[in-house]
N, C-alpha and C positions, 0 to 999 in steps of 0.2 A: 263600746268601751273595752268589752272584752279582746276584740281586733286588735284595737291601736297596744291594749298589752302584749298582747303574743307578736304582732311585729316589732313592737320594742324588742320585746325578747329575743325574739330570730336575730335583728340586727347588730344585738348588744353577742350573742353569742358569735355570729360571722365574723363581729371587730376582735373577738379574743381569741379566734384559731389562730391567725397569722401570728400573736403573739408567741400565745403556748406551742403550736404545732409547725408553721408553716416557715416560708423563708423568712429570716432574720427572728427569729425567736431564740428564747434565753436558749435553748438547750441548741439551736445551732449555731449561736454565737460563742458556747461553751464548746461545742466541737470543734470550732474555726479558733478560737483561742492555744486550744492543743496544740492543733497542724500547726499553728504560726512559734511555739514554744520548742515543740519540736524539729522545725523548719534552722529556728533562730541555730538551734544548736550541732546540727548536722553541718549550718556555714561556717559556724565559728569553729570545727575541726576539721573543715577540708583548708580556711585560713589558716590554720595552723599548721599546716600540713606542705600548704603552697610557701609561706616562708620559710619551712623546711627545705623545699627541695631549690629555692632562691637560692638561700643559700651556700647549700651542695651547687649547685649551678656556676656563684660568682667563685667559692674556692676551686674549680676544676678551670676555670677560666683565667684567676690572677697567676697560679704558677705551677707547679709541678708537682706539689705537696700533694694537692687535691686525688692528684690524677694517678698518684703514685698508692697514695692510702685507698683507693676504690681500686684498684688494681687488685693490690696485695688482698682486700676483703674479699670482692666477689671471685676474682678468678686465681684468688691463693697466689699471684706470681711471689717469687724472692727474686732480692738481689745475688749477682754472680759474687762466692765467697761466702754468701749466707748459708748454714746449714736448717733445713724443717725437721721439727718434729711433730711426730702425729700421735697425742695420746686417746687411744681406746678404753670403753669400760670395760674390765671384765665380762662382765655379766651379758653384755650385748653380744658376745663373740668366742661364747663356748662350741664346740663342736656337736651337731645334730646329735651325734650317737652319749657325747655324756651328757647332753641335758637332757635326754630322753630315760638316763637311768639315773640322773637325779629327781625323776619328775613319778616313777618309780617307788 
């Protein structure tokens, strides 16, 4: 009698590792839960991201707008008769020797 308990018991403990410990157990269905939470939301801001650059895509393709405004952003062009200005901060563009005896 004592046998047939203790292998009850072996087997009853064998069936509850898989539970608590091993694959598909709460705590790595809790981990796999995360990854897929965090999965979900990493697609949903590269989606957001890809109809962003749609888009940017169809307006550089319908007309000249597009292509005129990415122009002007990235590579600063103007039009001929346009005047640029460039405002600076102060503060970024004092000379080495007086901020060095403001600092003084």
């Amino acid at each position: 009698m004592k046998w047939l308990l203790a292998i009850l018991t072996v087997m009853l403990l064998v069936s509850q590792y898989r539970l608590w410990v091993g694959e598909g157990s709460f705590a790595d269905v809790t981990r796999l839960e995360r990854q897929l939470e965090e999965q979900q939301r990493k697609n949903a801001a590269l989606e957001r991201e890809n109809r962003h650059l749609l888009r940017e895509v169809r307006s550089l393709k319908e007309g000249t707008d597009g292509v005129e405004a990415k122009a002007r952003y990235d590579l600063g062009l103007i039009k001929e008769g346009e005047t640029l200005f460039i405002f600076l901060d102060q503060d970024e563009h004092k000379s080495p020797a007086r901020s060095q005896r403001e600092k003084q």
